[in-house]
N, C-alpha and C positions, 0 to 999 in steps of 0.2 A: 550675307545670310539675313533673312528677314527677321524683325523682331515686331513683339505687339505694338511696340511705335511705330514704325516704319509701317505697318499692314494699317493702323487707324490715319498716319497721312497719307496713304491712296484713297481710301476712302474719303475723307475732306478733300482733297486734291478734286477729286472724279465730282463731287457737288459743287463746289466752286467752278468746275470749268460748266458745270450742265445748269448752274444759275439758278440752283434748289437752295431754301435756306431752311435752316432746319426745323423752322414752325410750318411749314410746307410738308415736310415730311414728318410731321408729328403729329400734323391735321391729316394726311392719308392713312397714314398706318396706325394710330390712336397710341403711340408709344410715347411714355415721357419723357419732356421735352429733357431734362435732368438727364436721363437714361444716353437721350441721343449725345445729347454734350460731351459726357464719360465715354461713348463708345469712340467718338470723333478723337478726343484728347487722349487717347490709349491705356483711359482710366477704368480696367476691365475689371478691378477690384470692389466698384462702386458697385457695378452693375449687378444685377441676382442671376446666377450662376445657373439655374435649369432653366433661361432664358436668352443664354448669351445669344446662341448660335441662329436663336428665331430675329432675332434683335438684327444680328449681319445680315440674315439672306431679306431681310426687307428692306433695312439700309442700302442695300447694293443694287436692289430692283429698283427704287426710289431713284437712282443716282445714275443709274444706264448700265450699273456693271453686270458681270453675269455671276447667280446668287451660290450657282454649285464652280466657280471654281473659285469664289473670295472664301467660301466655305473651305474647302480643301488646302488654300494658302493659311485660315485661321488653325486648324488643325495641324497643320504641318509643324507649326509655332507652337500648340496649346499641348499636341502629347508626349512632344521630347522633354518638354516641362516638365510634367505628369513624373514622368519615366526617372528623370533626373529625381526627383524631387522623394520619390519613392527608394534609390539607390541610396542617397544621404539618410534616408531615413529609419535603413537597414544597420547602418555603422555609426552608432553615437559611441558620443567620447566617452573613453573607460573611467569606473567612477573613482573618486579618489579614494584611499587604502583607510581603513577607521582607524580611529584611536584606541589605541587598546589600555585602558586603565591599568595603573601601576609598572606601565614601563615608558622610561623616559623617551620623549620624543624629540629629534635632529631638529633644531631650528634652525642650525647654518643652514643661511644659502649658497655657501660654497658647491653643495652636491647637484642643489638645484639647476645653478647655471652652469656644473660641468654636460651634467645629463642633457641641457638645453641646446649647449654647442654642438655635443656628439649627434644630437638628434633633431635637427633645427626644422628637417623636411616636415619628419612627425608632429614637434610643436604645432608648426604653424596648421598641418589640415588639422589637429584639433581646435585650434582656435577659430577655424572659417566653420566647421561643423559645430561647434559651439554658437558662433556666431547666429547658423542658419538656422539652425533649433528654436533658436529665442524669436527670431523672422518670421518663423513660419507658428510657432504657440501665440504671438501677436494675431499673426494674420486668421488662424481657424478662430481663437478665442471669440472675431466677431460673425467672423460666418466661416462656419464649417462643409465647403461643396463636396461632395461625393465624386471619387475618381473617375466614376465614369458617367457622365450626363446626360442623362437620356434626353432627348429631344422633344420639347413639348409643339403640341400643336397650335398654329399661332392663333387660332380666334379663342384657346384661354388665354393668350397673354395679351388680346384686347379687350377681354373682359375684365380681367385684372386691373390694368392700365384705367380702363373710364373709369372705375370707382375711384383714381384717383385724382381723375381731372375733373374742375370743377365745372359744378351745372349750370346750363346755360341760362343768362337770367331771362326772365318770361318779361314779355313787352310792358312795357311801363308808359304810364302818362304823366306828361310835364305838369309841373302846376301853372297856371292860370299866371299871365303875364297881367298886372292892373294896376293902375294906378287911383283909380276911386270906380269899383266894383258897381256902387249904387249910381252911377250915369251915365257907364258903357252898355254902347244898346247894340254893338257889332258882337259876335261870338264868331272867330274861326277856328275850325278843328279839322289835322292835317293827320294822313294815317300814310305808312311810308309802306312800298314794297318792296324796294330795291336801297343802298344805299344814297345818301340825298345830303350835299352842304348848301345850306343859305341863309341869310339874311334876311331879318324882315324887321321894318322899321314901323312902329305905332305912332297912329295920329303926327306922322312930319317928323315925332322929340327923340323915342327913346330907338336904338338899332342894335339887337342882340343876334349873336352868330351861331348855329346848331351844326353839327356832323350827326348825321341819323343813321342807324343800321335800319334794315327791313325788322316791320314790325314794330315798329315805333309811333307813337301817337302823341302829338302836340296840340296846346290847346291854348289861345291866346284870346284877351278882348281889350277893344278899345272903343274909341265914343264917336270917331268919325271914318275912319282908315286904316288899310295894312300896307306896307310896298314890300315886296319880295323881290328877292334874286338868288337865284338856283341852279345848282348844278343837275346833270340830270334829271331836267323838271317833270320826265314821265315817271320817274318813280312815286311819285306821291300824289294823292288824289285830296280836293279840300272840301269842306264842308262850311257856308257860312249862314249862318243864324236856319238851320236846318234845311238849307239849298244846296244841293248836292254840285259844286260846280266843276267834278272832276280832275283830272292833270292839269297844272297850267301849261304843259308844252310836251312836245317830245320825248322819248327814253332816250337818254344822252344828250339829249340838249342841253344850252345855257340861256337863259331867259335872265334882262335887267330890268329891274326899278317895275314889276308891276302893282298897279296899284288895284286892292279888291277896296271896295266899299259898298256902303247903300245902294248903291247903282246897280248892282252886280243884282243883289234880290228885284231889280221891277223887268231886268232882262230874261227874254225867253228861253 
């Protein structure tokens, strides 16, 4: 029989074989990444409860499954629960008998563990229905879900979800790379559109390493030279002492050791 563990390891099973990792499917479906973690690990408690079912049928579309029968295997699981859960909740344990002032009350426990023996089946489902009681006033006390879930539609639970993934930061420029501002007479300034690693080493001494996302802008000077080396040198376009000198290479290319300098401003 399947249980909520068993139904969250096909689901990780089925991304693992189809090579999706779960920031891949956090980035499609705007759902957080937190969210995805609990539904994989069969931690359905975590999750917010008028969302569960929206939460599976994107997980399984993500992952190659098909969204209405992982749906129908979640449910097959989630309303024998329900159901159960509701029968235990019809029969609590009877309460204990009060004390009635001015009549002496049996402390043996002689009567206690006879009645215990005679009745050992009865003891004990009081005690798993005691048990369950205090389980289940844990479990509502933090979130209290409604027996029956109505199914929300999923672009609220992607509007939901972006307010609480953070905002992307807006492009930034590097500070100025110098080592005596007042006798650098070179200015390079690099704007990226695609992701972009390289290297660039000033006047021969100093050689710093960058990884760029698109949209990024770097700005360096020095007093006689640059040399660069670039991964994917089409993505990025440069600018020196206000001479626009474009990509140094290819989209996907690797370009070593080039060198921009003075030379670069008297070229056509």
């Amino acid at each position: 029989m399947m249980t909520l563990e068993s139904f969250a390891a096909e689901l990780k099973k089925n991304r693992i074989e189809k090579q999706v990792s779960l920031m891949d499917i956090s980035a499609s479906t705007r759902i957080n990444l937190k969210f995805l973690e609990a539904l994989e690990e069969g931690n359905f408690a975590m999750l917010p409860q008028t969302y569960v079912r929206a939460f599976i049928r994107e997980f399984a579309d993500a992952v190659g499954l098909d969204p209405k029968t992982m749906l129908k295997k979640y449910d097959a699981i989630h309303q024998p629960r329900q159901h159960n859960d509701k029968e235990k909740e019809s029969h609590p344990a009877p309460p204990p008998k009060p004390i009635v002032p001015g009549v002496k009350q049996d402390v043996s426990l002689k009567p206690v563990l006879a009645f215990a023996k005679q009745n050992a089946l009865f003891v004990g489902f009081v005690l798993v229905v005691a048990v369950f009681i205090v389980y289940l006033f844990r479990q509502t006390s933090d979130a209290n879900p409604p027996s029956n879930i109505a199914e929300t539609p999923f672009d609220s639970v992607v509007r939901e979800n972006a307010a609480t993934q953070p905002r992307e930061e807006a492009p930034i420029s590097l500070p100025a790379v110098t080592r005596a501002a007042a006798v650098d007479s070179l200015s390079l300034v690099m704007t990226t559109t695609d992701s972009v690693w390289m290297t660039i080493t000033i006047d021969d001494a100093r050689t710093l390493e960058y990884l760029f996302a698109p949209g990024r802008r770097g700005i360096w000077t020095a007093k006689e030279s640059f040399t660069l080396t670039m991964g994917n040198a089409g993505g990025a376009a440069f600018v020196l002492n206000g001479k626009d000198l474009g990509p140094l290479g290819r989209p996907g290319a690797v370009i070593r050791n080039v060198r921009v300098s003075a030379a670069n401003l008297n070229t056509p």
